[in-house]
MOPAC internal coordinates of N, CA, C and O (Angstrom, degrees):
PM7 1SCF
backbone

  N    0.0000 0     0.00 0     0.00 0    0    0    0
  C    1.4743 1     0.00 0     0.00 0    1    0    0
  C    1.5249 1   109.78 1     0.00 0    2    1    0
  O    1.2310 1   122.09 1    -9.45 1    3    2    1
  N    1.3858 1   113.61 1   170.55 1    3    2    1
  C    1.5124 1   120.44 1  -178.29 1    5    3    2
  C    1.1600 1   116.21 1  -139.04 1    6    5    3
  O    1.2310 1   128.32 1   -61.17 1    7    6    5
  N    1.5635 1   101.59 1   118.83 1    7    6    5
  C    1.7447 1   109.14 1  -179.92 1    9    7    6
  C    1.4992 1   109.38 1   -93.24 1   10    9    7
  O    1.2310 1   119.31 1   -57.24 1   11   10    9
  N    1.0162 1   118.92 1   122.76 1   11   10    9
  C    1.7248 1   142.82 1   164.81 1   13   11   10
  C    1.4953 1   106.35 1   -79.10 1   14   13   11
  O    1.2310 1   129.36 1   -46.29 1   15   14   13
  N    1.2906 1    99.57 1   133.71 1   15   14   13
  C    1.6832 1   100.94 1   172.29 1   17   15   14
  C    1.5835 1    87.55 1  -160.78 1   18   17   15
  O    1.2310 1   130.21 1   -79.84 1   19   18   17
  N    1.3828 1    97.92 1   100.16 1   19   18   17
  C    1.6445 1   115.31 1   152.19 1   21   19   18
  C    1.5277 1   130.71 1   -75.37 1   22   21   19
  O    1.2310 1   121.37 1   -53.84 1   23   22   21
  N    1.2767 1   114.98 1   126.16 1   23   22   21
  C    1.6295 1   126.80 1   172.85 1   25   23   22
  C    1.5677 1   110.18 1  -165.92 1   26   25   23
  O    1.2310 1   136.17 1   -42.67 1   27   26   25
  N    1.7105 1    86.30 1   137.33 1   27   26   25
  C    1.2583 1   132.42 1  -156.03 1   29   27   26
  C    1.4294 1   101.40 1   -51.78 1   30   29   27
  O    1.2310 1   122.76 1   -19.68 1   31   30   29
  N    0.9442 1   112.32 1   160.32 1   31   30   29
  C    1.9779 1   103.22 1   158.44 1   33   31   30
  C    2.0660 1   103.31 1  -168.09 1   34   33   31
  O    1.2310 1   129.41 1   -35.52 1   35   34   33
  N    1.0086 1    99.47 1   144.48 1   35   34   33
  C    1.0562 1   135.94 1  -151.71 1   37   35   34
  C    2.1576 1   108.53 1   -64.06 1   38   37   35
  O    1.2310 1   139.41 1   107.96 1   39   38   37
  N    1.5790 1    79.96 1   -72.04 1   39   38   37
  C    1.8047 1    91.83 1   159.77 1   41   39   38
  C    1.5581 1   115.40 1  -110.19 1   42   41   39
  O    1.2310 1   132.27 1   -80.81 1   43   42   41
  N    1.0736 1    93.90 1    99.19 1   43   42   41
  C    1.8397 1   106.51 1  -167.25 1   45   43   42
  C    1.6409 1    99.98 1  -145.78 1   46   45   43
  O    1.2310 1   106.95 1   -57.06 1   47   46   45
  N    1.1851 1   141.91 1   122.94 1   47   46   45
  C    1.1587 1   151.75 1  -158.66 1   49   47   46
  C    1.9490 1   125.91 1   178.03 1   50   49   47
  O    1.2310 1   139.88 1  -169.83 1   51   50   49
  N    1.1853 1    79.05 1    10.17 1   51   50   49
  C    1.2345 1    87.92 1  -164.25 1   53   51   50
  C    2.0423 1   113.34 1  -140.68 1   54   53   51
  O    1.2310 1   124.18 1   -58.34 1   55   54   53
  N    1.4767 1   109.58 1   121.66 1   55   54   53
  C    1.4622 1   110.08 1  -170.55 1   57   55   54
  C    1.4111 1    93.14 1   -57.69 1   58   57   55
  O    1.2310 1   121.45 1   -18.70 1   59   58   57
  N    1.4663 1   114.83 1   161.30 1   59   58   57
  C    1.6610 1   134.21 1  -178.25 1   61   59   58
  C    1.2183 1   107.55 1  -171.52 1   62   61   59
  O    1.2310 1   112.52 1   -46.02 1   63   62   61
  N    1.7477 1   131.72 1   133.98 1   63   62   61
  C    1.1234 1   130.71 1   163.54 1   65   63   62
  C    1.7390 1    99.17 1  -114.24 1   66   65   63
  O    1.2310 1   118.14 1   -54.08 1   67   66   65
  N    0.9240 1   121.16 1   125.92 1   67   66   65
  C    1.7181 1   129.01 1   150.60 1   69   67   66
  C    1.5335 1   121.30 1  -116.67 1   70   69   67
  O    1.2310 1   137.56 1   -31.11 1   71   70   69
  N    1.3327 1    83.58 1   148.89 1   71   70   69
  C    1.9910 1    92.76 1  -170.78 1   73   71   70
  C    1.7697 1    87.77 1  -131.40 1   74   73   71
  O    1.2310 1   130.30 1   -33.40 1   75   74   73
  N    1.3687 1    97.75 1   146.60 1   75   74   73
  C    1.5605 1   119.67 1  -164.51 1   77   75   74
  C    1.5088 1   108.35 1  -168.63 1   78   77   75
  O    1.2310 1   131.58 1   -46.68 1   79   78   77
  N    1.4757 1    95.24 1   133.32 1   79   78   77
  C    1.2493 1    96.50 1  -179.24 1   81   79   78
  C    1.3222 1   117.46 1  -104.84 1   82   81   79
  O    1.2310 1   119.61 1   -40.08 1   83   82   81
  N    1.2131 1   118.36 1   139.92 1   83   82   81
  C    1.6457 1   134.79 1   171.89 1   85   83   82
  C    1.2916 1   125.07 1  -156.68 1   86   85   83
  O    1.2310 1   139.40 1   -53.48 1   87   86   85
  N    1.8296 1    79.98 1   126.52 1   87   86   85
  C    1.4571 1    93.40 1  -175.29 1   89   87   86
  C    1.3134 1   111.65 1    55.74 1   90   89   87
  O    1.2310 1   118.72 1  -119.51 1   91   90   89
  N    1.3804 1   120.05 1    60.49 1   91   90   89
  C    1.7029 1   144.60 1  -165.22 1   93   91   90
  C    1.3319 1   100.67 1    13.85 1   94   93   91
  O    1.2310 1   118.61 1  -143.81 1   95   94   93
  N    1.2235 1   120.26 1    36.19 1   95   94   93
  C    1.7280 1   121.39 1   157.95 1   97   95   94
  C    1.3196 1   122.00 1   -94.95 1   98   97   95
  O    1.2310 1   110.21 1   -43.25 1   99   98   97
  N    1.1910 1   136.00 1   136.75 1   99   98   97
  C    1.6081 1   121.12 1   149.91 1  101   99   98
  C    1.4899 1   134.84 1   -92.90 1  102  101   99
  O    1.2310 1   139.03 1   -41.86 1  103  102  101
  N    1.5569 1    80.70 1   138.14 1  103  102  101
  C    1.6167 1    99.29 1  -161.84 1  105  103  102
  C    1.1939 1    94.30 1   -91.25 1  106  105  103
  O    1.2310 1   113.70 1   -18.87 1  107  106  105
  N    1.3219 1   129.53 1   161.13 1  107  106  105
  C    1.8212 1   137.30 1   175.91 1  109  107  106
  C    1.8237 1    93.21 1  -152.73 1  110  109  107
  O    1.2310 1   120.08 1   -74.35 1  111  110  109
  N    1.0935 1   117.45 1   105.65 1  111  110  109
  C    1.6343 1   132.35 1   173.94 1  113  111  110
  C    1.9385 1    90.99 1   -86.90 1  114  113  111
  O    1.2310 1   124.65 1   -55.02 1  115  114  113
  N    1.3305 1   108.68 1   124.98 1  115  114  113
  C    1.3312 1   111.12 1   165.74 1  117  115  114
  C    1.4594 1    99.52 1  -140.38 1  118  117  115
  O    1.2310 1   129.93 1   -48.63 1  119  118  117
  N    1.8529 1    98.46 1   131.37 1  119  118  117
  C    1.2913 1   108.20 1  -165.97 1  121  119  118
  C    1.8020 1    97.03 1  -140.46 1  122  121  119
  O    1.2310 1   138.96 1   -61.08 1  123  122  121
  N    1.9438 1    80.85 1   118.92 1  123  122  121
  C    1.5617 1    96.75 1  -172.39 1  125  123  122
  C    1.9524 1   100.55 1   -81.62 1  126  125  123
  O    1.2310 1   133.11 1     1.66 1  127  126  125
  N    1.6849 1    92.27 1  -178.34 1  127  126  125
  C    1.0389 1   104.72 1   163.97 1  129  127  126
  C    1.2234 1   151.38 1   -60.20 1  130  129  127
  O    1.2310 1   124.90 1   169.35 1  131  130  129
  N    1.3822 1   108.20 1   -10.65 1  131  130  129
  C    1.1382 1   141.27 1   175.44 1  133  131  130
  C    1.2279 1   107.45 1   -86.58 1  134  133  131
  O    1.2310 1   107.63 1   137.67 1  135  134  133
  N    1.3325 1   140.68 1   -42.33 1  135  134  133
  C    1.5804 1   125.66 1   144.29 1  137  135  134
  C    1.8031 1    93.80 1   142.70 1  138  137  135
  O    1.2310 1   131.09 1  -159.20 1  139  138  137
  N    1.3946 1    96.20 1    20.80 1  139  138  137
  C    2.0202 1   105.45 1  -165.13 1  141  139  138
  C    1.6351 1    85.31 1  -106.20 1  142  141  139
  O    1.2310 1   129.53 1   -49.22 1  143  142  141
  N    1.7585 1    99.23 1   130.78 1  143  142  141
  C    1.4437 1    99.01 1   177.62 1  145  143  142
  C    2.2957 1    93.51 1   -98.42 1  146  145  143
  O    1.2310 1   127.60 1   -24.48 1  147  146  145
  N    0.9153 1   102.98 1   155.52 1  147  146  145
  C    1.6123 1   127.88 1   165.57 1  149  147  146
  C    0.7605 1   131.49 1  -112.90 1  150  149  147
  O    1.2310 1   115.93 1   -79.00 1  151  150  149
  N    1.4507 1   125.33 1   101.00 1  151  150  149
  C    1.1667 1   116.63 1  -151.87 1  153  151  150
  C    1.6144 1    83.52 1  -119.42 1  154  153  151
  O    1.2310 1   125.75 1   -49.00 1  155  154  153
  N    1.6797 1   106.56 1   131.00 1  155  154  153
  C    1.6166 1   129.27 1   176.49 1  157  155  154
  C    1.5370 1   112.58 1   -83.60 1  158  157  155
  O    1.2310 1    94.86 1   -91.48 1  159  158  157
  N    1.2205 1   161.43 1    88.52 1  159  158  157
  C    1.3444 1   152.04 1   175.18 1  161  159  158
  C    1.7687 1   113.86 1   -76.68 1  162  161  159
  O    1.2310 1   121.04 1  -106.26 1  163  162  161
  N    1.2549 1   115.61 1    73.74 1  163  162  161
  C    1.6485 1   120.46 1   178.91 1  165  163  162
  C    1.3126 1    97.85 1   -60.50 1  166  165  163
  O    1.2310 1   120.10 1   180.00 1  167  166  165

């Protein structure tokens, strides 16, 4: 399954994918244009 957790951010304008690991999970932060980061928890 996939947990979404949207929050706002301020200077955000710009597409970005990051992958990060935690807690041997991968994280993928996707941050639209709209300035909302998404954060994916695989």
């Amino acid at each position: 399954m996939y947990r979404m957790v949207i929050t706002p951010v301020r200077n955000g304008s710009k597409l970005r994918c990051e992958k990060r690991k935690q807690k041997g999970k991968k994280r993928v932060s996707l941050l639209d244009h709209n300035g909302s980061i998404y954060n994916f928890l695989l």
